[in-house]
Steps between C-alpha positions, in 0.01 A plus 500: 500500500113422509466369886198277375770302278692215676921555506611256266866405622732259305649252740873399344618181697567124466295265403469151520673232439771729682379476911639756709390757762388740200337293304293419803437863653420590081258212503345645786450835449332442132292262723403750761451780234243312356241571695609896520253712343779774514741257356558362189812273511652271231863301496774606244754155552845562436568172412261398203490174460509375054674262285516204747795308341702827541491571834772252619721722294623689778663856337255470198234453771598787652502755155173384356347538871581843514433568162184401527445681839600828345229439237266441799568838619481729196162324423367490831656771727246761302217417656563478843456842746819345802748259371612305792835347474638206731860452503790316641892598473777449263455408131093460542488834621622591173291254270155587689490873686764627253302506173154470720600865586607630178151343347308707747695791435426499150105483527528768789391227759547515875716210654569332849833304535376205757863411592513202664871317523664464841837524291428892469779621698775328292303565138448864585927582620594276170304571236548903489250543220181327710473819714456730211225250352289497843486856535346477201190377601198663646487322800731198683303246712649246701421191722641568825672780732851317381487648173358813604862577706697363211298682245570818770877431521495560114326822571137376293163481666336217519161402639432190700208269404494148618512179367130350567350125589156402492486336830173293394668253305809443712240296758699535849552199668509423880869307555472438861787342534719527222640257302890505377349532123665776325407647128765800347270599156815775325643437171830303433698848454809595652357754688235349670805195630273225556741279586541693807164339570667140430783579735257602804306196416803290554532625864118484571492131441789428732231577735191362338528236277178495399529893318394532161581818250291545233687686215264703249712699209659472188784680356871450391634390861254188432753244479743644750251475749428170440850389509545665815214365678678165410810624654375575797311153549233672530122229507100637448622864297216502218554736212199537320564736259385858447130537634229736304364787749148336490664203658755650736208501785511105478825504511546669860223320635695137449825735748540605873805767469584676203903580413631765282842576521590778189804674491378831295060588550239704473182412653400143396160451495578151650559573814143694470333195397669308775380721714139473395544129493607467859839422441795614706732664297932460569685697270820685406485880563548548168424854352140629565407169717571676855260767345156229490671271776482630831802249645349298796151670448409378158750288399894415588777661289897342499746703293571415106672148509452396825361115420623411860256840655219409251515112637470609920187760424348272318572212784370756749196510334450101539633550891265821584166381401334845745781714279378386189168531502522852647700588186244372286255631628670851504627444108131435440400827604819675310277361187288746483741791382530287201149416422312679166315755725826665678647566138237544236421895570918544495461377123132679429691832607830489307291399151222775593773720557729470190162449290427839557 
C-alpha cells in the first residue's frame, strides 16, 4: 500500500454504557491513535445501542444487537486496511470475533484477534470449535505472558502486548502512614468473588474498628453482596456503584490499600491503576495476576479463596509501615512497562506489518 497513506484499522470492542477492561483499553487506543500520522483508527461497537424502550428485553435485546452489529460490519468492514478484533470467551466470542472474522474474510481484510479473557483455558478445552476459529485469523494478540502459555498449550502463537495506563491522571499520592481504608473497584460477577473482599473485611476490623471498604461495581451479585455484608455485621462498607474510567482516579485517591480477590483473571488493569495511584495492592493469585504482581515486591498474593490470607497481608501492611512504602515505591516503578510508550511501537509494527 502507498506508505504516504495512514493504516486505517477498524477497532471492534465495547462500548459504553458497558464498562469493562476492553472498553477501556479500546477507548484508549482510538485516543492514542489520534494523534498518529501513520494511524488512522476508528471504533466498530459490538453492542449498538437503538430503540431505548427495547433494551430491557433481555433475548430480544440480544438478536436486534447483533443484528444490527452484523449490518455494522458489511457496511463498514470495507473500508478499513487491519480489522482489529477484541474478544472475551464463551458465547461473546461467538457474537463478536465469530462473524467479525467472517466479515473481514469476505472483503479480503487482514484481522488481529485481541483475546483478552482470563477464562481462556477452560473456553479453549470446551468449546472444540473456538480453536479452529482463532487459527483463522491473521494474527492473535494478547494481554499478558498467562495467555501466551495457555494459547501455547493449545499449540497457537500468540503475541504479548500489554495492557497500558496513563500514569498522569492516576496522581500518586504520598500515604505515609497508611490508613486501614480499603477500596476493591471489580464487577459483581461470580468470577471476580467480591464477597471474598467482605469476608477479609470482617477479620480486618476485629483489629481496627475504625476500617472502612469502599465497594465500587455493579452486576448480578448486587444484592447478595449486600445481604452478606449485613450478615457479617459488617459497619463503614460504602458501595457506590459502578464508577466511569474518567472518575476511577478519584476514586483511589479517597483509599490506602486496594483488594482484589478473583477466582479466574487476566491482567486487570486495576491493579495497574492502583499501582500508579500509590496503592498497595492484596490479591488472590488468580490466573495472570502472579504474572504483573511480583509477590512481596510489588504487591502480596494469597491463593483463590483465602479471605482469612487476604485479611493478615493486608493487616501487615497497616503493622509494617517501612514494608509498605518500599512496595510502593517498587510497584511505582513496575508502572512503567505499562505506560503508552513501552507498547505503542508493539501495535505500530503488527498493523504496518499485516498492512503490507
Amino acid at each position: 500500500m502507498d506508505s504516504l497513506k495512514p493504516i486505517r484499522v477498524l477497532i471492534v470492542a465495547p462500548a459504553p454504557p458497558l464498562i469493562g477492561g476492553q472498553t477501556v483499553q479500546a477507548q484508549k487506543l482510538i485516543e492514542k491513535f489520534r494523534s498518529e500520522a501513520a494511524i488512522e483508527a476508528d471504533l466498530l461497537p459490538i453492542n449498538p445501542t437503538f430503540f431505548p424502550s427495547l433494551q430491557r428485553f433481555k433475548y430480544l435485546r440480544t438478536i436486534l444487537t447483533s443484528f444490527r452489529f452484523v449490518i455494522g460490519l458489511l457496511a463498514t468492514v470495507p473500508k478499513y486496511d487491519v480489522i482489529h478484533i477484541f474478544s472475551a470467551s464463551y458465547f461473546s466470542f461467538l457474537l463478536a470475533p465469530f462473524p467479525s472474522l467472517l466479515a473481514a474474510k469476505l472483503f479480503g481484510k487482514r484481522t488481529i484477534l485481541n483475546y483478552r479473557s482470563g477464562e481462556a483455558d477452560d473456553h479453549l478445552s470446551r468449546w472444540k470449535t473456538a480453536l479452529p476459529i482463532i487459527k483463522r485469523f491473521d494474527r492473535l494478540v494478547v494481554p499478558s505472558g498467562y495467555l501466551v502459555k495457555v494459547f501455547a498449550r493449545f499449540g497457537i502463537v500468540a503475541e504479548p502486548i500489554f495492557n497500558f495506563v496513563d500514569k498522569d491522571k492516576y496522581q500518586f499520592r504520598e500515604r505515609r502512614p497508611l490508613r486501614p481504608i480499603f477500596v476493591s473497584n471489580r464487577n459483581f460477577e461470580k468470577l471476580y468473588n467480591v464477597g471474598l473482599v467482605l469476608e477479609a473485611f470482617a477479620r480486618i476490623r476485629e483489629n481496627h474498628q475504625d476500617a472502612r471498604l469502599i465497594l465500587a461495581g455493579d452486576g448480578e451479585g448486587k444484592g447478595l453482596l449486600r445481604s452478606r455484608a449485613e450478615e457479617l455485621g459488617l459497619e463503614n462498607v460504602e458501595f457506590v456503584g459502578r464508577i466511569p474510567p474518567e472518575e476511577m482516579p478519584q476514586l483511589l485517591d479517597r483509599a490506602d490499600i486496594y483488594l482484589n480477590s478473583p477466582n479466574i483473571d487476566n491482567m486487570p488493569n486495576s491493579i495497574i491503576e492502583a499501582f500508579a495511584a500509590g496503592l498497595p495492592v492484596v490479591s488472590t493469585n488468580a490466573g495472570g495476576i502472579p504474572y504483573i504482581c511480583d509477590d512481596g515486591r510489588t504487591a502480596l498474593l494469597v491463593e483463590t479463596g483465602d479471605a482469612e490470607g487476604l485479611a493478615a497481608k493486608a493487616l501487615r501492611l497497616l503493622e509494617d509501615d517501612e514494608f509498605a512504602q518500599k512496595m510502593i515505591t517498587e510497584a511505582r516503578r513496575e508502572c512503567q512497562r505499562y505506560s503508552w510508550e513501552n507498547v505503542r511501537e508493539d501495535w505500530l509494527r503488527i498493523y504496518k506489518e499485516l498492512a503490507r
